[in-house]
PDB file of N, CA, C and O in Angstrom, chain B, residues numbered from 101:
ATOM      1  N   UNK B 101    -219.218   3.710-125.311  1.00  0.00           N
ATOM      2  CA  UNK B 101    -220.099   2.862-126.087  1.00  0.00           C
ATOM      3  C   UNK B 101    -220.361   3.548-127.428  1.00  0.00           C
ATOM      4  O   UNK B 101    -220.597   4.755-127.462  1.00  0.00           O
ATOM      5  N   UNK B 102    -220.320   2.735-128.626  1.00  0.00           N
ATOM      6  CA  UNK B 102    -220.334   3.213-129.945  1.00  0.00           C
ATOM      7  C   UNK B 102    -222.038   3.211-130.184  1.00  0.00           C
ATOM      8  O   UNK B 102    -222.933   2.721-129.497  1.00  0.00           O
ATOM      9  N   UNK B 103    -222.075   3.981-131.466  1.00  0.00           N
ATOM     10  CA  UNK B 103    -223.090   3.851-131.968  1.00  0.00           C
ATOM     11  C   UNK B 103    -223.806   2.875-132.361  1.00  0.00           C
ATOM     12  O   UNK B 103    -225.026   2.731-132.272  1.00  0.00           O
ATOM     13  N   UNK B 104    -222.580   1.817-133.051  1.00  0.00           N
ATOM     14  CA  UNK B 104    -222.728   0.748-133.826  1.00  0.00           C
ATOM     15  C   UNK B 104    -221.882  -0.290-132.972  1.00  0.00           C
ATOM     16  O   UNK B 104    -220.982  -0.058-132.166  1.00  0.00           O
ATOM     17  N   UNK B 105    -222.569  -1.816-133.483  1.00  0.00           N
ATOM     18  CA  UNK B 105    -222.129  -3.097-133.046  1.00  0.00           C
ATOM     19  C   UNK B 105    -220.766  -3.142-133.237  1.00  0.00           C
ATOM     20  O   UNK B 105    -220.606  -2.874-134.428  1.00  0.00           O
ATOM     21  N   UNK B 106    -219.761  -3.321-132.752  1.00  0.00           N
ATOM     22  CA  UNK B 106    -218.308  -3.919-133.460  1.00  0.00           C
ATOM     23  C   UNK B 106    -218.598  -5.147-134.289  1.00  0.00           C
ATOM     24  O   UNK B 106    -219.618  -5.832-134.363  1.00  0.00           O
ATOM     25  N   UNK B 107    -217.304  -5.252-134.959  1.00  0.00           N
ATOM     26  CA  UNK B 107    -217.535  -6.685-136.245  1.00  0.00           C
ATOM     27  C   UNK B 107    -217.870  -7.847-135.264  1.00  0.00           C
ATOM     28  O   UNK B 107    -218.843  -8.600-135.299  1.00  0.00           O
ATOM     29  N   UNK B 108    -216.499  -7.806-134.090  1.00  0.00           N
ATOM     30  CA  UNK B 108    -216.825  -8.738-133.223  1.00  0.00           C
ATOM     31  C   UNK B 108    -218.250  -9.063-132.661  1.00  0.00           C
ATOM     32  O   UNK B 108    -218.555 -10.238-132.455  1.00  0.00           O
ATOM     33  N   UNK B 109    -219.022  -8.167-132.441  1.00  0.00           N
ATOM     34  CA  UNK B 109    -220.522  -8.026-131.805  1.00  0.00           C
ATOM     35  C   UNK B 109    -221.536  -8.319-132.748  1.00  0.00           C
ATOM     36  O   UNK B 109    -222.577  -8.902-132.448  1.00  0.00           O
ATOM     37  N   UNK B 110    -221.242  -7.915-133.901  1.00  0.00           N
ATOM     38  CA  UNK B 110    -222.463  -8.858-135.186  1.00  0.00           C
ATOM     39  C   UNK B 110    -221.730  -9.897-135.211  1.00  0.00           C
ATOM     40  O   UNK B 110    -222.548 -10.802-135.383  1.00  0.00           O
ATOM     41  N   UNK B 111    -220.143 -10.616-135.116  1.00  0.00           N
ATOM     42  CA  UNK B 111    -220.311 -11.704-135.665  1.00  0.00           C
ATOM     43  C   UNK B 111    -220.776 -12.612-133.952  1.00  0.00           C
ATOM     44  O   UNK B 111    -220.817 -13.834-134.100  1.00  0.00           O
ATOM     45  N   UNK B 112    -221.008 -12.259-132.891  1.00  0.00           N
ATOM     46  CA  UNK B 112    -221.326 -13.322-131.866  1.00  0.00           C
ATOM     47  C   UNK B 112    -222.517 -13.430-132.121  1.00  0.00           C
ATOM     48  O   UNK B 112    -222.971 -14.574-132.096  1.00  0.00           O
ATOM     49  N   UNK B 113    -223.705 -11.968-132.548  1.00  0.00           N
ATOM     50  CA  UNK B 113    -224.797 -12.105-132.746  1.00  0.00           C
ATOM     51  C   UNK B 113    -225.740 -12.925-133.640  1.00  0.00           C
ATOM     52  O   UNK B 113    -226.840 -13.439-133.432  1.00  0.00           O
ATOM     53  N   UNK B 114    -224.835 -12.863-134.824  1.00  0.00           N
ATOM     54  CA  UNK B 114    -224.944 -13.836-135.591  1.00  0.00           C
ATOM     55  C   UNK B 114    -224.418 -15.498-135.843  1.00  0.00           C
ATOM     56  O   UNK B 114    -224.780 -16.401-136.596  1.00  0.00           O
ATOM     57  N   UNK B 115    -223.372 -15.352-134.782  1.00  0.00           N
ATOM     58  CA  UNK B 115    -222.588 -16.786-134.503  1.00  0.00           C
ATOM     59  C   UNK B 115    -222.004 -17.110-135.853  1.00  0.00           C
ATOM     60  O   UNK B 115    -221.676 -18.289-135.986  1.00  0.00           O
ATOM     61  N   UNK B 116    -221.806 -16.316-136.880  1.00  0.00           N
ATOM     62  CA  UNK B 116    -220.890 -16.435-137.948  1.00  0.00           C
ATOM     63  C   UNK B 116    -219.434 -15.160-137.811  1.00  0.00           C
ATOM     64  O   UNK B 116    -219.580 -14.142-137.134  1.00  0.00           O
ATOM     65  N   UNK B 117    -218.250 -15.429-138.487  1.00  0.00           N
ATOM     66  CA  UNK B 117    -217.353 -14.568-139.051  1.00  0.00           C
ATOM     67  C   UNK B 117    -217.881 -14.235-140.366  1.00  0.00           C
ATOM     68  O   UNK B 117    -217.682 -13.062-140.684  1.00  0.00           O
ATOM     69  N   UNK B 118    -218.554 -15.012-141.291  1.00  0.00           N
ATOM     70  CA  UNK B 118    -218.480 -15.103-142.501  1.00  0.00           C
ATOM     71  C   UNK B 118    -219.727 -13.871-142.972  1.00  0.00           C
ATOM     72  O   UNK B 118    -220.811 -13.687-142.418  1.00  0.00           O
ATOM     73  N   UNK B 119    -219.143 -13.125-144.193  1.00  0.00           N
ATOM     74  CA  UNK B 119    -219.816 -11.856-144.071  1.00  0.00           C
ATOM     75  C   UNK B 119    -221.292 -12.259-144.750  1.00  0.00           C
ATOM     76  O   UNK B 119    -222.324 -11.781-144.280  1.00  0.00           O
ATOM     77  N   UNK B 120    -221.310 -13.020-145.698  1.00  0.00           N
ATOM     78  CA  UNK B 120    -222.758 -13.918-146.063  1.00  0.00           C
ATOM     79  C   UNK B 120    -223.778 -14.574-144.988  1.00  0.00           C
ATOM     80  O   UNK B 120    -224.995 -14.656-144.823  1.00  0.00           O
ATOM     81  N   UNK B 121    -222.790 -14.922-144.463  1.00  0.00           N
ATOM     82  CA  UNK B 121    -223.814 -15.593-143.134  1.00  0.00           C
ATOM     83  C   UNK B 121    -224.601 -14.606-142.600  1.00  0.00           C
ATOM     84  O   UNK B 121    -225.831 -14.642-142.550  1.00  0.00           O
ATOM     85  N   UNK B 122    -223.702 -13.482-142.091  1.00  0.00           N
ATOM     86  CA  UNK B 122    -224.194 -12.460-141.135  1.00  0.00           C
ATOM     87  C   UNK B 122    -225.120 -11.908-141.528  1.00  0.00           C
ATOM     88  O   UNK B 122    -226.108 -11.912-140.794  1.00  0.00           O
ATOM     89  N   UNK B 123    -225.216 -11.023-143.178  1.00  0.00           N
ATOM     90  CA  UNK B 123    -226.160 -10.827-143.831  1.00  0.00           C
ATOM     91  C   UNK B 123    -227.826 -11.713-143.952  1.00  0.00           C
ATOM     92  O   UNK B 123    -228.951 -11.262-144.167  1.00  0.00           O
ATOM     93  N   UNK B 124    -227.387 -12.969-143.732  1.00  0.00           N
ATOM     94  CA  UNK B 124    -228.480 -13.377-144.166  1.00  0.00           C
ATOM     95  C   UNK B 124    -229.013 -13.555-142.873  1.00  0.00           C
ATOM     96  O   UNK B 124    -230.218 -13.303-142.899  1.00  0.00           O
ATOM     97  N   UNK B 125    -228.665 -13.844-141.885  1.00  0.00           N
ATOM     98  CA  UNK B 125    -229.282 -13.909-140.194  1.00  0.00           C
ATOM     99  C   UNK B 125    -229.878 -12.428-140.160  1.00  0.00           C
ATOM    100  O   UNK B 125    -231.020 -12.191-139.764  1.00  0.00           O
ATOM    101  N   UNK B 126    -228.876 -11.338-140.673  1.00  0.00           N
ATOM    102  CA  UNK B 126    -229.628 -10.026-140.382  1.00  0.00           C
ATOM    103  C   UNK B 126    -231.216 -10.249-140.906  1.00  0.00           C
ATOM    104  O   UNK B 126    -232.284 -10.387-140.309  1.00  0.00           O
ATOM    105  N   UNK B 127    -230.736 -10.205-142.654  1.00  0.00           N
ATOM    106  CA  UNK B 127    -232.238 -10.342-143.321  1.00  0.00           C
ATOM    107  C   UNK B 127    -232.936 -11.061-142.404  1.00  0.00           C
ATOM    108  O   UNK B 127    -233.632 -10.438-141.603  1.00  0.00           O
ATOM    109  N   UNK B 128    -232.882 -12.514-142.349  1.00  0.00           N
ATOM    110  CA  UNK B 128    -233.986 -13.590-142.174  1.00  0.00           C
ATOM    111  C   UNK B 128    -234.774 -12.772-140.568  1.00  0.00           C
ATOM    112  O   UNK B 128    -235.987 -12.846-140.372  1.00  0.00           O
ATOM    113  N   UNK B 129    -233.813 -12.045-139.583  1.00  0.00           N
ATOM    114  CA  UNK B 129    -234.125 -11.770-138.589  1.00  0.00           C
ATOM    115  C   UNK B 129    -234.970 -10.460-138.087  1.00  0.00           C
ATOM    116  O   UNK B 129    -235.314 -10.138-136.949  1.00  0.00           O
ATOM    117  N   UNK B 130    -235.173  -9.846-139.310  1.00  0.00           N
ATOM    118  CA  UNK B 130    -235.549  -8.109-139.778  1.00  0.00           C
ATOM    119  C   UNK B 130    -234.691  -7.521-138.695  1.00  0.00           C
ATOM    120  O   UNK B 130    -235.176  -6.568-138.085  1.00  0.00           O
ATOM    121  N   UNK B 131    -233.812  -7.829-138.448  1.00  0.00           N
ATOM    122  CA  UNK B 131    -232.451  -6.504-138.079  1.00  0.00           C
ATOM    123  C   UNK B 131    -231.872  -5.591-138.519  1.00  0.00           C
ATOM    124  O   UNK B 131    -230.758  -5.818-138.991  1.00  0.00           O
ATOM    125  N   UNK B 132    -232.400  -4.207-138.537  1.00  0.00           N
ATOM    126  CA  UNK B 132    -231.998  -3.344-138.945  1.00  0.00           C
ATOM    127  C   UNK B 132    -230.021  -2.746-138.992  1.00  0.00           C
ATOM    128  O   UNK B 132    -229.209  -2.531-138.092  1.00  0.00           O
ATOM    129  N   UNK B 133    -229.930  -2.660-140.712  1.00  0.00           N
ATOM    130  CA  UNK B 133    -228.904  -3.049-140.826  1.00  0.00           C
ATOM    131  C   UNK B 133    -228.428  -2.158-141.555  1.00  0.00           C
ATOM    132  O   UNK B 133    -229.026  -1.092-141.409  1.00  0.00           O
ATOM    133  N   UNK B 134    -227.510  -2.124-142.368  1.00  0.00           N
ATOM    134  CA  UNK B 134    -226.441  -0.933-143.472  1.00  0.00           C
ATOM    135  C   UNK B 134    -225.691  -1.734-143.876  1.00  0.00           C
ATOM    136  O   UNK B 134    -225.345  -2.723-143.230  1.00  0.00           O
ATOM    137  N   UNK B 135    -225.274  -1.428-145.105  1.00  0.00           N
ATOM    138  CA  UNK B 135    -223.693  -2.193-145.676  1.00  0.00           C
ATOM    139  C   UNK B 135    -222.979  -1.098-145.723  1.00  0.00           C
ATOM    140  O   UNK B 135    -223.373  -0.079-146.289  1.00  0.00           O
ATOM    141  N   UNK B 136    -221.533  -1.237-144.960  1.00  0.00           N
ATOM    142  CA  UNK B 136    -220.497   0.122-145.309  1.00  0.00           C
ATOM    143  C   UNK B 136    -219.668  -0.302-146.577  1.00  0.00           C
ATOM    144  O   UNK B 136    -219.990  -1.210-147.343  1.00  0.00           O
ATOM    145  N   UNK B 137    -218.299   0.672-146.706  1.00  0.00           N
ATOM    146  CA  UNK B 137    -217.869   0.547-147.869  1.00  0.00           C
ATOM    147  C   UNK B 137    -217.403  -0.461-148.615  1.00  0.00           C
ATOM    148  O   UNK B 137    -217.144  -0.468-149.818  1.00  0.00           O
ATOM    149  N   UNK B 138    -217.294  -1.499-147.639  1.00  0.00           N
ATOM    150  CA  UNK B 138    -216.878  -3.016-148.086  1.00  0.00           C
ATOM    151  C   UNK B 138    -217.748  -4.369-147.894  1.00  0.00           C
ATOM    152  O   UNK B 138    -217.484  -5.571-147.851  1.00  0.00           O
ATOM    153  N   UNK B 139    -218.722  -3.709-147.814  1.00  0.00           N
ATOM    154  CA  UNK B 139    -220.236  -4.169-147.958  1.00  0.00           C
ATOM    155  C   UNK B 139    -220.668  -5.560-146.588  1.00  0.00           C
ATOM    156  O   UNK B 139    -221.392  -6.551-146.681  1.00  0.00           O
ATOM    157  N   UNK B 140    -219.721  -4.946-145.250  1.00  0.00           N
ATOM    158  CA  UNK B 140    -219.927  -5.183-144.250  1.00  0.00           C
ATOM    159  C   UNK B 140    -220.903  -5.113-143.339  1.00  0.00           C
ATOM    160  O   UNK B 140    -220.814  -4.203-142.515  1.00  0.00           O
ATOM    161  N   UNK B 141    -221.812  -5.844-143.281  1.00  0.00           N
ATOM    162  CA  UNK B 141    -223.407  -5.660-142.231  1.00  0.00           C
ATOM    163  C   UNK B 141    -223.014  -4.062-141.161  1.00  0.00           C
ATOM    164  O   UNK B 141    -221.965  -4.233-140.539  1.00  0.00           O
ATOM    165  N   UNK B 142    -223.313  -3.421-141.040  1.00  0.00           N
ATOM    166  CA  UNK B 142    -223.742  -2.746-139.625  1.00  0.00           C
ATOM    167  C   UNK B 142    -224.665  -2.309-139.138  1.00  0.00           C
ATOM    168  O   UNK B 142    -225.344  -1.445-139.691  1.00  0.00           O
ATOM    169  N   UNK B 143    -224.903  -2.757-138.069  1.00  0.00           N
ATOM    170  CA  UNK B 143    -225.550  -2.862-136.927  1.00  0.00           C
ATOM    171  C   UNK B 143    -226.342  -1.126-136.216  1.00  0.00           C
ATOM    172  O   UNK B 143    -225.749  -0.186-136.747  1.00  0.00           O
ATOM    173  N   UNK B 144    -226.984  -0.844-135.640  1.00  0.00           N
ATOM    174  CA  UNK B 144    -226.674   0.319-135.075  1.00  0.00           C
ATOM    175  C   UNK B 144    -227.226  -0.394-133.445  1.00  0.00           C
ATOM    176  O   UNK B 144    -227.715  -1.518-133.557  1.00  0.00           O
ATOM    177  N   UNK B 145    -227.188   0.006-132.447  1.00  0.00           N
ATOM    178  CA  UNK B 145    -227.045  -0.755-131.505  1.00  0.00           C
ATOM    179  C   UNK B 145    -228.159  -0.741-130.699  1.00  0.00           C
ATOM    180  O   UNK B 145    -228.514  -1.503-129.800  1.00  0.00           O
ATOM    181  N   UNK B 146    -228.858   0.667-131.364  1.00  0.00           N
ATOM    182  CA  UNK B 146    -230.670   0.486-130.782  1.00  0.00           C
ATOM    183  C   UNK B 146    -231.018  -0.477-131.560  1.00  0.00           C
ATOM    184  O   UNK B 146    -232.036  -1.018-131.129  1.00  0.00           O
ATOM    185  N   UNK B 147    -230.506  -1.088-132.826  1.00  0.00           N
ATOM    186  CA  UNK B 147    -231.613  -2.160-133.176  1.00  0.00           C
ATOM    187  C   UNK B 147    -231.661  -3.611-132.035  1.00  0.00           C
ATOM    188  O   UNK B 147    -232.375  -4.581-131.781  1.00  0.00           O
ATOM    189  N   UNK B 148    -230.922  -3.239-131.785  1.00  0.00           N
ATOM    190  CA  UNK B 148    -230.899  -5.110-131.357  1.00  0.00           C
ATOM    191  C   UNK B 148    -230.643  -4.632-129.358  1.00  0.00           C
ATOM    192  O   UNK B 148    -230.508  -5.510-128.506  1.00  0.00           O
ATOM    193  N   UNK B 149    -230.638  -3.328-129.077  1.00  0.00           N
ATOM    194  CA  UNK B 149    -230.890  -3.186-127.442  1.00  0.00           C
ATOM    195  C   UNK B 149    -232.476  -3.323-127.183  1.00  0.00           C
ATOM    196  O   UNK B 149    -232.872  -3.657-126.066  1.00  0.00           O
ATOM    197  N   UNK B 150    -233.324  -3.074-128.173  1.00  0.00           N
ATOM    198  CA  UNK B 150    -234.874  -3.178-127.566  1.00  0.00           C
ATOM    199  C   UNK B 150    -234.747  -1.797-127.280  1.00  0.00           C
ATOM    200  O   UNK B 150    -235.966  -1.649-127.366  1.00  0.00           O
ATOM    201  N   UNK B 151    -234.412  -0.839-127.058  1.00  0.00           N
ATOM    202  CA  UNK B 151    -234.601   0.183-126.126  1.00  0.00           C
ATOM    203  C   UNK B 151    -234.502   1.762-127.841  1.00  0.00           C
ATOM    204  O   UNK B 151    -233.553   2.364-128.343  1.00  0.00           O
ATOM    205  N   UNK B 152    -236.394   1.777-128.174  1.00  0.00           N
ATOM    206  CA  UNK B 152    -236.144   2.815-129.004  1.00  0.00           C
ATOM    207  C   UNK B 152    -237.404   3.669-128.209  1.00  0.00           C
ATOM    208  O   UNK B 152    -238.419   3.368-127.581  1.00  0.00           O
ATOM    209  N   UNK B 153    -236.722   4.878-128.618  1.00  0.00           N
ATOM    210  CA  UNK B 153    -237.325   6.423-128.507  1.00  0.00           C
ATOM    211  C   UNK B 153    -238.244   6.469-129.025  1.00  0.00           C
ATOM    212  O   UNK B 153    -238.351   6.319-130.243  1.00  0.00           O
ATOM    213  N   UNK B 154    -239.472   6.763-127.985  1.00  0.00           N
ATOM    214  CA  UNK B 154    -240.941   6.766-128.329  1.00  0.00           C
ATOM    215  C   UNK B 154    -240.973   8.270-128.814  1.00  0.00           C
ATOM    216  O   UNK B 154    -240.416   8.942-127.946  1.00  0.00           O
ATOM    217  N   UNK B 155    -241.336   8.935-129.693  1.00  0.00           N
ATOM    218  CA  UNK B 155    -241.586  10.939-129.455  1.00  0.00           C
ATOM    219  C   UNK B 155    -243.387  10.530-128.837  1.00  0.00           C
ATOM    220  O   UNK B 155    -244.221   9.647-129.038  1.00  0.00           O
ATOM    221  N   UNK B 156    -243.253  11.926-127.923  1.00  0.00           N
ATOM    222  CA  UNK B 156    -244.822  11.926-127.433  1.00  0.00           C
ATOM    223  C   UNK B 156    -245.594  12.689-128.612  1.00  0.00           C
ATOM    224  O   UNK B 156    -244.898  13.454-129.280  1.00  0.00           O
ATOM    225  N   UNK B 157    -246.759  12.589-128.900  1.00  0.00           N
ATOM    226  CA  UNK B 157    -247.267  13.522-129.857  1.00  0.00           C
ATOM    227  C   UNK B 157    -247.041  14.793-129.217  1.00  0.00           C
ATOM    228  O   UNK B 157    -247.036  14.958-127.998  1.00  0.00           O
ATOM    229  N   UNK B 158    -246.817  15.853-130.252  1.00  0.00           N
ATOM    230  CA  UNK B 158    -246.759  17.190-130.190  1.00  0.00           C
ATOM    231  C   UNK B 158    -247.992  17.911-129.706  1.00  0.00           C
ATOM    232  O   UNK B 158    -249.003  18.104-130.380  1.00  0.00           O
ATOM    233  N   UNK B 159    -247.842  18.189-128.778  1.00  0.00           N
ATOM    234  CA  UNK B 159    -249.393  19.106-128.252  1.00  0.00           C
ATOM    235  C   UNK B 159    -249.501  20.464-128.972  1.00  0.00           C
ATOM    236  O   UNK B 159    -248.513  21.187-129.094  1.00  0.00           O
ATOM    237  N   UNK B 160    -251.020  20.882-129.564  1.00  0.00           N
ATOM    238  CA  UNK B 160    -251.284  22.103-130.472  1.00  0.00           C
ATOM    239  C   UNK B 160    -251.091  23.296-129.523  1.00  0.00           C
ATOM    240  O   UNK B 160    -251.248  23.346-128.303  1.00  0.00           O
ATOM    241  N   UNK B 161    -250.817  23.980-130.151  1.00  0.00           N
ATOM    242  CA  UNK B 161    -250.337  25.534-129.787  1.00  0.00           C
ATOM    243  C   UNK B 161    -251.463  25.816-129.433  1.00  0.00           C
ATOM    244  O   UNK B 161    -252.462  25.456-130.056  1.00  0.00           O
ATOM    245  N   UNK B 162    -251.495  26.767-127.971  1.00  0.00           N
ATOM    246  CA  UNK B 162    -252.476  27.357-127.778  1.00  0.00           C
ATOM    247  C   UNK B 162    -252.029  28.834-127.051  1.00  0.00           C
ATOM    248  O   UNK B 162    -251.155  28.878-126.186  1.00  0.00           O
ATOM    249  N   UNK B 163    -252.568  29.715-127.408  1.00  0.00           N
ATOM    250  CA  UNK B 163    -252.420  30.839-127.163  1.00  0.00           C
ATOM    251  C   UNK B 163    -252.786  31.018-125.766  1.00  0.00           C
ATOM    252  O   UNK B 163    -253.985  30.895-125.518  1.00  0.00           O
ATOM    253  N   UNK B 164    -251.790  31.354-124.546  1.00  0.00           N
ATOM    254  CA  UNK B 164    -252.354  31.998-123.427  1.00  0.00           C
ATOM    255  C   UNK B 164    -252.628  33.654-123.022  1.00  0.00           C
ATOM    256  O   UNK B 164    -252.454  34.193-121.929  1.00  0.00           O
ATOM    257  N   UNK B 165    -252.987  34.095-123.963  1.00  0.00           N
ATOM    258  CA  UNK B 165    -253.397  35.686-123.822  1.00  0.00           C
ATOM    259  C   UNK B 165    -254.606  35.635-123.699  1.00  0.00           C
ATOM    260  O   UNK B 165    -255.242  34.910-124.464  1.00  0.00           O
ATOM    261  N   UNK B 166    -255.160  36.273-122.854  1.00  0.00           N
ATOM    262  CA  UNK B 166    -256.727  36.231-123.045  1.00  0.00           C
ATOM    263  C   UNK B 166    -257.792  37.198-123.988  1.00  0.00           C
ATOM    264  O   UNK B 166    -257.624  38.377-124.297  1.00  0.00           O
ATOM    265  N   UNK B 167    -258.857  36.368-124.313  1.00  0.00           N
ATOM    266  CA  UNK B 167    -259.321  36.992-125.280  1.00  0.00           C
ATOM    267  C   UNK B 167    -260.362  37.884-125.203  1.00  0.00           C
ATOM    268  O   UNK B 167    -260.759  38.459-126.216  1.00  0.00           O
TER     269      UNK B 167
END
């Protein structure tokens, strides 16, 4: 499994081939997106699995030596 959507996988997601279309379903949809070098939508594949990495807050340092 890739990082990123295949072309095939943004274009079912978007139900277009057409690279305008796709773009604008991304926008209209706030889907986090990239243009590569040929200014092709991509995808990364946590955007659109639902499934992102919470970090827990960092718990403060505490010294266990006693004082």
């Amino acid at each position: 499994m890739s990082l990123c959507l295949s072309r095939d996988e943004v274009a079912e997601l978007t139900r277009s081939r057409l690279k305008r279309k796709q773009l604008d379903f991304l926008r209209k949809n706030g889907i986090l997106h990239y243009l590569d070098d040929h200014d092709w939508p991509v995808v990364p594949r946590a955007a659109v699995e639902g499934k992102r990495h919470i970090a827990e807050p960092v718990k403060a340092w505490k010294s266990n030596k006693a004082a």
